[in-house]
N, C-alpha and C positions, 0 to 999 in steps of 0.2 A: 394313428393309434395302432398299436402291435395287437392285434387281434387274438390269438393263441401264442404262446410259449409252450417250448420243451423241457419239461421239468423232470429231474430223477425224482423217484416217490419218497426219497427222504426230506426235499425239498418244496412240497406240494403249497400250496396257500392254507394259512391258518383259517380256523372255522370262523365265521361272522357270528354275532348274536343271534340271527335266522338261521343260521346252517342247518341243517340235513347230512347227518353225520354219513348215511352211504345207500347207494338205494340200485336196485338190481332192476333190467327190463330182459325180455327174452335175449338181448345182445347187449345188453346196453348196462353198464356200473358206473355207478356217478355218485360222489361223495362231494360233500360240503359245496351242496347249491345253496345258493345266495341271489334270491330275487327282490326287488325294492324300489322305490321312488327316490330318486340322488336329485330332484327337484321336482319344479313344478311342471316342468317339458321333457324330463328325461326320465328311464326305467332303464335299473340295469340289471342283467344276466350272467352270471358266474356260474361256473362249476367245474369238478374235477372229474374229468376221465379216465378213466382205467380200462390201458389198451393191454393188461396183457395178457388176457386171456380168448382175445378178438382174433381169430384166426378161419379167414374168408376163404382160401386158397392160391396159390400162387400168381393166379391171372384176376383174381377177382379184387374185388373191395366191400365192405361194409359204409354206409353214409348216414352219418346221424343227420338229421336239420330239423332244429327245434323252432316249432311255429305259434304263435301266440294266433287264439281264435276266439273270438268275441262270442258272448253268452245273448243267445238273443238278435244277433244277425250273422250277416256272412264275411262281415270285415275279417281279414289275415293277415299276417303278416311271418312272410319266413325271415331267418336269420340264417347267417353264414353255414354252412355245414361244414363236419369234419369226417374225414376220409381216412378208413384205417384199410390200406391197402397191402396185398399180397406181396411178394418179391418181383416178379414179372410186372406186375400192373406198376408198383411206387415204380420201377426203373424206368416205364415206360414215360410216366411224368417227368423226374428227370431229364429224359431224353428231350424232352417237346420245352426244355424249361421251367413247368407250372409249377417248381418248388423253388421260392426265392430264400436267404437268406433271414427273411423271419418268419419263412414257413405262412406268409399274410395267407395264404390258400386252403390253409388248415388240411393239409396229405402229411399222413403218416403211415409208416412202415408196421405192418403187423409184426408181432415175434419183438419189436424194440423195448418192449417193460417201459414207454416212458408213460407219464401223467398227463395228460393234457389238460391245462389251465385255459377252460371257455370262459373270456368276458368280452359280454358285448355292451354296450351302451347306446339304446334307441330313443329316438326321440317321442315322445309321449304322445297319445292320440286320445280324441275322448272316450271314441268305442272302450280302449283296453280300459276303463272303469271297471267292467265286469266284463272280465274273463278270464281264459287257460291257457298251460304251458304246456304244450307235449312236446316230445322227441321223435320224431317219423326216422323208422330204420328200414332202411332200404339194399339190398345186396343187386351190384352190379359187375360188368366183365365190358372188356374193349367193346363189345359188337352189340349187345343185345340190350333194352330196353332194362332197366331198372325194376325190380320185384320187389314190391310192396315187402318186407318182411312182421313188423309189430308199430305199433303206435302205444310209446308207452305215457301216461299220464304225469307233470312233473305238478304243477302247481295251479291252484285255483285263483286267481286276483278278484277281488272286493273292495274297489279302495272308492265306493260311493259313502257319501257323508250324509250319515245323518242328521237334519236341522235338530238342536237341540232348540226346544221351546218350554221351558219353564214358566210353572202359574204366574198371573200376573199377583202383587200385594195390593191388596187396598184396607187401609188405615183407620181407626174412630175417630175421628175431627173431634178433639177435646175443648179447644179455644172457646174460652166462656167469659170472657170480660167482656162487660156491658158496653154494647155497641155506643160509639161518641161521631155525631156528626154535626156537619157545623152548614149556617146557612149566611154568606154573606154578598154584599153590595156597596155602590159605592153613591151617597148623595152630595147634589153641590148645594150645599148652603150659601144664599145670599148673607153678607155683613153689611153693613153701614161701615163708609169707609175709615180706617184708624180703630174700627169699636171691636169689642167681641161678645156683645150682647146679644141673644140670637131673639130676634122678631120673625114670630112662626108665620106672622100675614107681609111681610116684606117678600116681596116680587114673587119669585118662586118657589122661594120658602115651603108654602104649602105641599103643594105635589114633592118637594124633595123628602120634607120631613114627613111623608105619609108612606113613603120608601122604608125608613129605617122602621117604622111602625110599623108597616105592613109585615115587615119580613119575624118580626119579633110577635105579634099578632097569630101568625100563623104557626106560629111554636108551641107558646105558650096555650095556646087553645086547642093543639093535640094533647089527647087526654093519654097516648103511651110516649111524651117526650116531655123530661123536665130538664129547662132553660139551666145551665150551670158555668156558664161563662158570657158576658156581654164587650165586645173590644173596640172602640173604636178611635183611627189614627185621623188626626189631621192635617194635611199637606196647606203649602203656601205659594203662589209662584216665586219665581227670580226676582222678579222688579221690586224696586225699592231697598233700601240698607238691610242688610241681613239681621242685624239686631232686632231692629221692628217688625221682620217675619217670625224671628223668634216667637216675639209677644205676642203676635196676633196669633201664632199658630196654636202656643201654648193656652193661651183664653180662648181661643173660637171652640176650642176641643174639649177644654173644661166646663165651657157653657152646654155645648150641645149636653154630653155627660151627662153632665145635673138635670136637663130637659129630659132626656129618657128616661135615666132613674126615680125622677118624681112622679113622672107618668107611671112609671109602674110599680113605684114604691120596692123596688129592688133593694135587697141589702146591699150594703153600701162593696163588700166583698165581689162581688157579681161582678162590676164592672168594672174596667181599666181603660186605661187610654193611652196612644202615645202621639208621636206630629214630628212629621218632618217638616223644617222651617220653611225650605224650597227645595222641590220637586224635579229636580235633576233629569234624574231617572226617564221620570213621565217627559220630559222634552225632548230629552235622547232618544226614548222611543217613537216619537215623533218623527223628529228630525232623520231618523236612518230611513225611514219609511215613505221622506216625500218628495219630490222631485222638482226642489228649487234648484238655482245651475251651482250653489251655491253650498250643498250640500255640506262637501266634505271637510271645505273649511270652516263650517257655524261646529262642525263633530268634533275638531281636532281642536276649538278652543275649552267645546263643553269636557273632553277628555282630558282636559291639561291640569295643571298641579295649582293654578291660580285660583287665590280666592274667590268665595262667590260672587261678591260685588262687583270687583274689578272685571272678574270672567263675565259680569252682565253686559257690563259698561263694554270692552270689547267685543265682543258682536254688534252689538249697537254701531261703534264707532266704524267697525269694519266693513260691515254688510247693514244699511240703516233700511233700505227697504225688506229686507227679508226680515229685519227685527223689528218694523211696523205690523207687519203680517201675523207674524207670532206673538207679539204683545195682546194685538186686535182679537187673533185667532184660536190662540194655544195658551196663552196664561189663564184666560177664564176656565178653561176645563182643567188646570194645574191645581185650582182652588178646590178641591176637595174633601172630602171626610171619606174613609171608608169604614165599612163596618160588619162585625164576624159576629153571629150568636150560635154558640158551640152548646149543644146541649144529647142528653143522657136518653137513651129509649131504655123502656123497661124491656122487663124480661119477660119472654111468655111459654108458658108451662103447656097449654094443652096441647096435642099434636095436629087438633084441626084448626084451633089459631093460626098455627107454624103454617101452617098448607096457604090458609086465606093470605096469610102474609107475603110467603114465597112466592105466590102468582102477583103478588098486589104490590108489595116495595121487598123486594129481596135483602136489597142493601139494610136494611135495618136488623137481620139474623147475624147470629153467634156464628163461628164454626162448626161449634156443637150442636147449634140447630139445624144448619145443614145435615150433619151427620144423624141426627134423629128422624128426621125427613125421610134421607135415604132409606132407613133401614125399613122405612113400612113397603119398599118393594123390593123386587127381588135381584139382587145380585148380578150386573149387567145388564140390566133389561134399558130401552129407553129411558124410562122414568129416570132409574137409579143415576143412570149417566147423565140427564139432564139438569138435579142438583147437585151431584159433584163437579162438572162443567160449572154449575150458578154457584159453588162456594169461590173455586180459587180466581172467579171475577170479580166475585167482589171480596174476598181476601188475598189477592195476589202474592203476599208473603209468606202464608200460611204453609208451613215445609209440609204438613199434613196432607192439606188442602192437593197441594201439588203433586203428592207420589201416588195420591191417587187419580190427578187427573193425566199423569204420566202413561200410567196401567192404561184407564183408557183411551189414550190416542194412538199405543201399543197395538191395542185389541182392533182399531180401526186402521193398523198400516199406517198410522201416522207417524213416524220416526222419530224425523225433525221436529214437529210438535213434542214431542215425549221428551226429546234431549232439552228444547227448554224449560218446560217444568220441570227437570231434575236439575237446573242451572240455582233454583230457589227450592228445591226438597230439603236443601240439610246434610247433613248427616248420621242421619239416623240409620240403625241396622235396616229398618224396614228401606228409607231410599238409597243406600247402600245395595243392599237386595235388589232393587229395582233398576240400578243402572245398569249392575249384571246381565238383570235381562234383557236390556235395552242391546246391549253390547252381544249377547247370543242371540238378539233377533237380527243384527246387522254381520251375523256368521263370525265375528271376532272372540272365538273361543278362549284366546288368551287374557283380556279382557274379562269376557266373563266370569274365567277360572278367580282374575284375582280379588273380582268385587264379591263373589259369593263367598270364597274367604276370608274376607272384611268383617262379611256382614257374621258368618258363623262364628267368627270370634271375638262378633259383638254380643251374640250371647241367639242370635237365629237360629230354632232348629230347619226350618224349612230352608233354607239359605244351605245348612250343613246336608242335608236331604237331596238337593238340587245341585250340591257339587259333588258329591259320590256319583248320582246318575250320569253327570257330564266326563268324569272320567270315567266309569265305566264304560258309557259308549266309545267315547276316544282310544282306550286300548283294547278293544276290537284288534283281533289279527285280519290284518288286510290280505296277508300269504299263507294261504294253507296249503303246504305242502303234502300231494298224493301218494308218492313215490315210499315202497315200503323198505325199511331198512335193511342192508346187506351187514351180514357175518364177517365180510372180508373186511 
C-alpha cells in the first residue's frame, strides 16, 4: 500500500462525511481528517497536510507521528511519521537513498507547497475501544537527539457499545372458554363366541366392565365436571372372514353402548360409537416391537395392499409357528373396546377457589384464570412467574400464554428457552415486540431494529418508544474530533 502521496493543493482528497474541514497545532495544519472503523479488525487514519508554511531550517526537520493511546491503560501504538525537512537535511536523505519513488518514508522538502495525503490503515486492537489520536511534533538535526516540540490533540475514539436492553412485555391471558377434558381407557370384554350379547358375569366381564364404570363414576360424581360426550370404538382381531368381524364388531360395540347408557340413563346424544372390524394397527405395533427371527417378513405382509383375509391367511401359511404364537398370544388383546368420556369443568369466579385449584389440579383453569392468579402478585416476583410458567404448560398454544413465558425466561438468561415460546407466540404487536427483544438481548441490533418496527406499526407505542432509544443510542459519534478549526 502507497502510504503517503504528493499532491498539488488543487488536488487534495475530498472531505469524508466525518471530515474536519482544517485544524491548526503549534506546527502542525491538517485539514479533512477522516478517522473510522473500515471493519471489524481494521481502523483507518486519513488526513491532509499542509506543508507550506513548515519551515524548520535548512539542516533541520520538523516530524509529525501520530499515536493512538488508549483511555485507561498504557497500550500505544505509533504510526508512520512524516518529515517535513530543510534543503540540507531532504538532500542528505537523498543522498543515503531514504526517498524512494513513492516517498513510502513520508520526507518531504520544506518550502515545496505540496499537501500531504496521510492514510494509514491499522489493524484493530480491543484497547483502541476507548481511546485518542494525537500528533507528536518533534524538531530534529543530523546529530542531536529529537526536541519534544507540542503534542497536539486530533481525535477522541468511543466505539464501546451499549447493550441495548428493552422492558420485557407481558400480556392479560384472556382465553376463557371452558376448559374440556376427556378421561379414557381401554376394556376387554369377553363375547360368547359368534354372539354380541354382552354377559356382565361371563369370565372377566366383571372387572373389565367395572373399568369403563369406574372411569365415568369418577366424572360424573365431581361436582365442577359435567360429562358431555361418552365414545366408545370396538376393535376385532384378524382371524376369521372379515365380514363376520364386521358384525361382531359392529354388535359387540352397540351392545356395550346400550349397557352404559341404561346404566346411566344418558341421553341418547351423549354417546357414540365406532369399531374397527380388525385391528391391524394394534398387530403392527406388536409385531415391530418383538423379536421373533421372523419379524420383517410377518411386517411386509401386514404392510402390503392385500386383503384382510388373504393378508391373515398368508402369515399363517408363511410363517405357521409365529402365527400360532399370535393367534394364542396377541389376538385376544386385539379384542378390545376402548373408551373416551370428554367432559365440561365449570367455571370458577372467586380468586381463592383459583388459588386452591391451581395448587390442586391446574389443568382444569382458563387462560384467563392464570392471568387472574397472576395479578394478585407482583410483577416478576416468583409467584407471578410461577403461574405464567403453569399457564403455557398447560396451555401450550396459548400465543399469550407464551410472550409472556418468553419475557420470563429472557429475564433468567434463558435465550433458547425464550426463542421457543415465541416459535408458538403469534403474531401479535405484543410478540412481535418481544422477539425484538429477544434479538437485542442476543446483540443483533438489526434485527431488533426490524421487529420493533413491526410491532410499532402494529399499532405499539412502547415498541415506537424502544426504537427511537435504540437508534438514538446507535448514532452516538463514535469520533469526536479535538482539533480546532483553521481559517486557511
Amino acid at each position: 500500500m502507497k502510504m503517503f502521496k504528493n499532491m498539488l493543493p488543487a488536488l487534495a482528497i475530498a472531505a469524508s462525511a466525518l471530515a474536519v474541514n482544517a485544524a491548526q497545532g503549534p506546527l502542525f495544519e491538517v485539514s479533512r481528517v477522516n478517522i473510522r472503523r473500515v471493519s471489524d479488525n481494521a481502523l483507518s487514519v486519513t488526513f491532509s497536510l499542509d506543508t507550506r508554511d513548515i519551515r524548520p531550517g535548512n539542516d533541520r526537520e520538523v516530524v509529525f507521528t501520530p499515536v493512538i493511546r488508549a483511555v485507561g491503560s498504557t497500550d500505544s501504538l505509533e504510526l508512520p511519521t512524516v518529515r517535513i525537512a530543510g534543503r540540507n537535511r531532504y538532500y542528505a536523505y537523498e543522498r543515503d537513498g531514504e526517498i524512494d519513488p513513492d516517498n513510502s518514508a513520508g520526507i518531504y522538502r520544506s518550502g515545496s507547497g505540496v499537501m500531504v495525503d496521510y492514510s494509514r490503515e491499522i489493524q484493530w486492537q480491543p484497547w483502541m475501544t476507548q481511546s485518542k489520536i494525537v500528533v507528536r511534533e518533534e524538531v530534529a538535526n543530523c546529530c542531536d537527539p529529537a526536541q519534544p516540540k507540542a503534542t497536539t490533540p486530533v481525535a477522541r475514539l468511543d466505539f464501546t457499545v451499549e447493550p441495548f436492553t428493552p422492558p420485557f412485555s407481558y400480556v392479560a391471558l384472556t382465553g376463557d372458554e371452558a376448559v374440556e377434558m376427556t378421561a379414557e381407557g381401554s376394556a376387554f370384554i369377553d363375547f360368547v363366541v359368534n354372539r354380541t350379547e354382552i354377559k356382565p358375569s361371563y369370565r372377566r366381564n366383571v372387572r373389565e366392565i367395572a373399568k369403563i364404570i369406574e372411569s365415568i363414576d369418577r366424572v360424573k360424581n365431581d361436582p365442577d365436571a359435567t360429562i358431555t360426550r361418552v365414545t366408545i370404538k370396538g376393535y376385532a382381531s384378524p382371524e376369521g372372514p372379515y365380514s363376520n368381524n364386521v358384525r361382531l364388531a359392529m354388535g359387540r360395540t352397540a351392545s356395550l353402548k346400550e349397557y352404559v347408557r341404561s346404566h346411566y340413563h344418558f341421553a341418547p346424544e351423549i354417546m357414540s360409537t365406532d369399531y374397527e372390524p380388525e385391528d391391524w394397527e394394534g398387530l403392527r405395533r406388536w409385531v415391530e416391537k418383538c423379536t421373533l427371527p421372523d419379524r420383517d417378513g410377518i411386517l411386509s405382509i401386514i404392510d402390503s395392499d392385500m386383503e384382510p383375509d388373504p393378508k391373515d391367511a398368508e402369515i399363517k401359511r408363511r410363517y405357521p409357528r409365529e402365527y400360532k404364537l399370535i393367534l394364542d398370544s396377541v389376538y385376544p388383546a386385539l379384542r378390545h373396546s376402548d373408551y373416551t368420556v370428554k367432559y365440561r369443568i365449570r367455571t370458577y369466579i372467586d380468586i381463592e377457589e383459583l388459588k386452591r385449584v391451581f395448587a390442586s389440579t391446574p389443568e382444569r383453569l382458563r387462560p384467563v384464570d392464570f392471568s387472574r392468579i397472576a395479578d394478585t402478585f407482583t410483577l416478576g416476583s416468583p409467584e407471578y412467574d410461577e403461574v405464567m410458567l403453569k399457564a403455557v404448560e398447560i396451555h401450550p398454544l396459548d400465543p399469550q400464554a407464551n410472550v409472556n413465558a418468553a419475557s420470563i425466561a429472557m429475564r433468567r438468561d434463558d435465550l433458547d428457552a425464550a426463542a421457543r415460546y415465541l416459535d408458538r407466540a403469534g403474531d401479535s404487536p405484543e410478540a412481535i415486540y418481544t422477539r425484538g427483544v429477544l434479538a437485542a438481548r442476543r446483540g443483533d441490533d438489526d434485527s431488533a431494529r426490524f421487529y420493533l418496527d413491526l410491532a410499532a406499526k402494529g399499532g405499539l407505542e412502547q415498541a415506537s418508544q424502544q426504537l427511537g432509544i435504540l437508534n438514538e443510542m446507535r448514532s452516538r459519534p463514535t469520533v469526536t474530533y479535538l482539533i480546532t478549526p483553521s481559517e486557511k
